[in-house]
C-alpha positions in Angstrom: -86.0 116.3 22.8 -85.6 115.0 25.7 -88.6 113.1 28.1 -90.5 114.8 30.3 -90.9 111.5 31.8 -88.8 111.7 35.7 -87.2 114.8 34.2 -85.5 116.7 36.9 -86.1 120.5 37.7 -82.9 122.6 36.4 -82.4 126.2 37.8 -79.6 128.3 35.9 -77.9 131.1 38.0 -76.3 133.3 36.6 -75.7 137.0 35.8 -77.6 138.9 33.0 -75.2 138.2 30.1 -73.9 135.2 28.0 -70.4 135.1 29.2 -69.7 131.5 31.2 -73.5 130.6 31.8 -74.2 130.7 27.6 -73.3 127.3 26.2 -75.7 125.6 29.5 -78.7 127.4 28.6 -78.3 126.7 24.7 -77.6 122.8 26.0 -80.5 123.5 27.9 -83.1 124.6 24.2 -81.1 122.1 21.9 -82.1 119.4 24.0 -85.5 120.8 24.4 -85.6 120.8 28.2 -87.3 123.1 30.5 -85.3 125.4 32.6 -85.2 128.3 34.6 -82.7 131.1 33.7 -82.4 133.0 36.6 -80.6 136.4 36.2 -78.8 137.6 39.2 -78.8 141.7 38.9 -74.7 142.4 40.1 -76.1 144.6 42.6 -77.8 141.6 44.8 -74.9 139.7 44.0 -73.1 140.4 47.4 -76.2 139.8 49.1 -76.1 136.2 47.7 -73.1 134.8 46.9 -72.3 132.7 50.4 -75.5 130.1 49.8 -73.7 129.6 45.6 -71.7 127.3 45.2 -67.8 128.0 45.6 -69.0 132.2 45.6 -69.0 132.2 41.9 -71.7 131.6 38.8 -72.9 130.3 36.9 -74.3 127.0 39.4 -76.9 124.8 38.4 -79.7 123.5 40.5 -80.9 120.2 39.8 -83.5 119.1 41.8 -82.5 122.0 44.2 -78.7 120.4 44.3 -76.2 122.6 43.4 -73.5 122.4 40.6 -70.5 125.1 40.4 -68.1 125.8 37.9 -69.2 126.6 34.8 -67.6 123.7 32.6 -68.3 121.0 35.4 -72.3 122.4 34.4 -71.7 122.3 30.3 -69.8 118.8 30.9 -72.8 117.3 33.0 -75.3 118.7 30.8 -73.4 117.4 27.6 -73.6 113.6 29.2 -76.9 113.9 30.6 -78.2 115.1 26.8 -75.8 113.4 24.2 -73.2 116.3 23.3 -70.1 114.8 24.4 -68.9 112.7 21.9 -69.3 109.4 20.6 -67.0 107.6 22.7 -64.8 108.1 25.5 -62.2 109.0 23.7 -64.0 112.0 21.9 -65.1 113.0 25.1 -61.4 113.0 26.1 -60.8 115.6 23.1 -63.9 117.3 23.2 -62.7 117.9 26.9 -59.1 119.2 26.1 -60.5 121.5 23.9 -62.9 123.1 26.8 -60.1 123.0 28.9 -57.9 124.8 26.3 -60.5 127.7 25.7 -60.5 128.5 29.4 -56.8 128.9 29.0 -57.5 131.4 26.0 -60.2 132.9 28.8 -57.6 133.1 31.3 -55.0 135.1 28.7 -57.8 137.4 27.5 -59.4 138.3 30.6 -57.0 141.5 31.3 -58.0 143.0 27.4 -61.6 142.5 28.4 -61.0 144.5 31.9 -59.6 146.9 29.9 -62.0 146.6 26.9 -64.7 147.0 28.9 -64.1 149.9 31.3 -63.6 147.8 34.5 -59.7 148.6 34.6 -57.6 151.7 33.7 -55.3 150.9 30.7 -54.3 151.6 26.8 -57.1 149.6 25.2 -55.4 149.6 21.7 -52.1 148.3 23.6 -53.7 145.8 25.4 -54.8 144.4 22.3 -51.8 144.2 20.4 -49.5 142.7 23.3 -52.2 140.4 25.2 -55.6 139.7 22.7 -54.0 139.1 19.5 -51.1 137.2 20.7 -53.7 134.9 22.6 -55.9 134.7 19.8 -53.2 133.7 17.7 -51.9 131.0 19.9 -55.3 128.8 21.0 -56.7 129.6 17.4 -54.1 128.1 16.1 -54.9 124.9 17.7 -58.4 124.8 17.3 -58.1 125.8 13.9 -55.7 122.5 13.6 -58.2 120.4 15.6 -60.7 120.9 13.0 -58.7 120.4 10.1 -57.8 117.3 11.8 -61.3 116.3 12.3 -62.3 116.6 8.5 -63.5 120.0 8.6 -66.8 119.2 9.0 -68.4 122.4 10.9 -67.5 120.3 14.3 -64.1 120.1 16.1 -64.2 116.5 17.7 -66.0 113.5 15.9 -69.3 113.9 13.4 -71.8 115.0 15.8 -72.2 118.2 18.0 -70.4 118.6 21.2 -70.6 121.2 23.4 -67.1 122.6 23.1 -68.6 123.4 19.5 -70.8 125.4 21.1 -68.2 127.1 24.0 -65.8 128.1 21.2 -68.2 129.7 18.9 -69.6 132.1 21.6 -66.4 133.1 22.1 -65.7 133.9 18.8 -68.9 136.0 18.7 -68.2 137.6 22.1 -64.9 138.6 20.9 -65.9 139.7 17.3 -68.0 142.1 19.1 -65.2 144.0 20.3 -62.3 143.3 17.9 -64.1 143.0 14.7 -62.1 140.6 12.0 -60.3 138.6 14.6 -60.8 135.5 13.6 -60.6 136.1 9.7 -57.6 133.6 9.7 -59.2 130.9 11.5 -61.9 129.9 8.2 -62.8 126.5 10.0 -63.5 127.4 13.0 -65.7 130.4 11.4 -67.2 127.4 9.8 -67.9 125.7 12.7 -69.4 128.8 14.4 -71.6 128.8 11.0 -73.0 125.1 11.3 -73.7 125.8 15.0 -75.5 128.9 14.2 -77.6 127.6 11.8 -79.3 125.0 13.7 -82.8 126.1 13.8 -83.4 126.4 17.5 -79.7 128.1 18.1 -80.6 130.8 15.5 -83.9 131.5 17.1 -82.4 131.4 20.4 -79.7 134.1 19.2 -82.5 136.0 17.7 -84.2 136.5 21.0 -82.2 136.2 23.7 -81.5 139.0 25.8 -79.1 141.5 23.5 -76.0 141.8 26.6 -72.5 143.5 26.6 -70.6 139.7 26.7 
């Protein structure tokens, strides 16, 4: 855990979901660090956005200071609480790989629209022609990059990182939708499985607010 010695005051803002403000707040309870999770209701949003950030969420407060962009946030955290690699160069990877998984984000944010009621469309079609194709491409390389890396339950290095983290909520956001979607990806499920097991993760899972994504 982390000193309470100097520690700053963090604010999380975000809506009331996982989605982009997830891996933060479990950076936030592995490090053992007080926060506040502020859930913004989507019906005040409008009301608020102007004094966030760049008019998006997740943005974290520290010390009242405000941080946008929900990877800038996991990045900072990671450095400021020792899940970024062992060396620059790991932190390079670990890096590409975040980067990477917002370009799987990007591809499978029309299926979700779709998915989820918030566009008119063919949900089985979208899922053939733009999740599973997706799926199949970035999996492929994270399924590589942890081979690469030893299979050890983590993608980059020996440790935890916090694209350990980012990828396994996606797999368990997805799954939740397309059930068995990741059945040919065994080491990444396996990295999902060592992250999941840490003791505060799993109670975290256990009790956190049960949302849509």
């Amino acid at each position: 855990p982390v000193s309470l010695l100097a520690m700053p005051s963090y604010k999380l803002n975000y809506f009331d979901a996982r989605g982009l403000g997830e891996v933060s707040r479990q950076l936030f309870i592995l490090s053992g660090t007080p926060y506040e999770d502020n859930r913004i209701p989507k019906d005040q949003w409008p009301a608020l956005k102007e004094k966030y950030g760049f008019g998006t969420l997740p943005v974290l407060e520290v010390d009242g200071k405000q941080i946008p962009q929900s990877l800038a946030i996991a990045r900072y955290l990671a450095k400021e609480f020792g899940f970024y690699g062992a060396n620059a160069f790991e932190a390079a990877w670990v890096d590409a790989l975040a980067d990477q998984a917002k370009d799987f984000l990007s591809e499978m944010r029309p299926y979700f629209v779709i998915a989820m009621g918030m566009a008119e469309g063919d949900k089985d079609k979208a899922k053939a022609e733009i999740a599973l194709p997706a799926i199949k491409k970035h999996f492929d390389l994270f399924e590589k990059a942890a081979k690469d890396n030893g299979s050890n339950g983590h993608f980059v290095g020996s440790k935890l990182s916090y694209v350990d983290i980012l990828i396994s909520e996606f797999v368990f956001s997805i799954d939740s939708f397309m059930p068995g979607s990741f059945d040919a990806f065994p080491t990444v499920l396996a990295v999902r499985a060592k992250v999941t097991s840490i003791p505060a993760i799993k109670e975290w899972i256990e009790k956190r607010p049960k949302t849509v994504t």
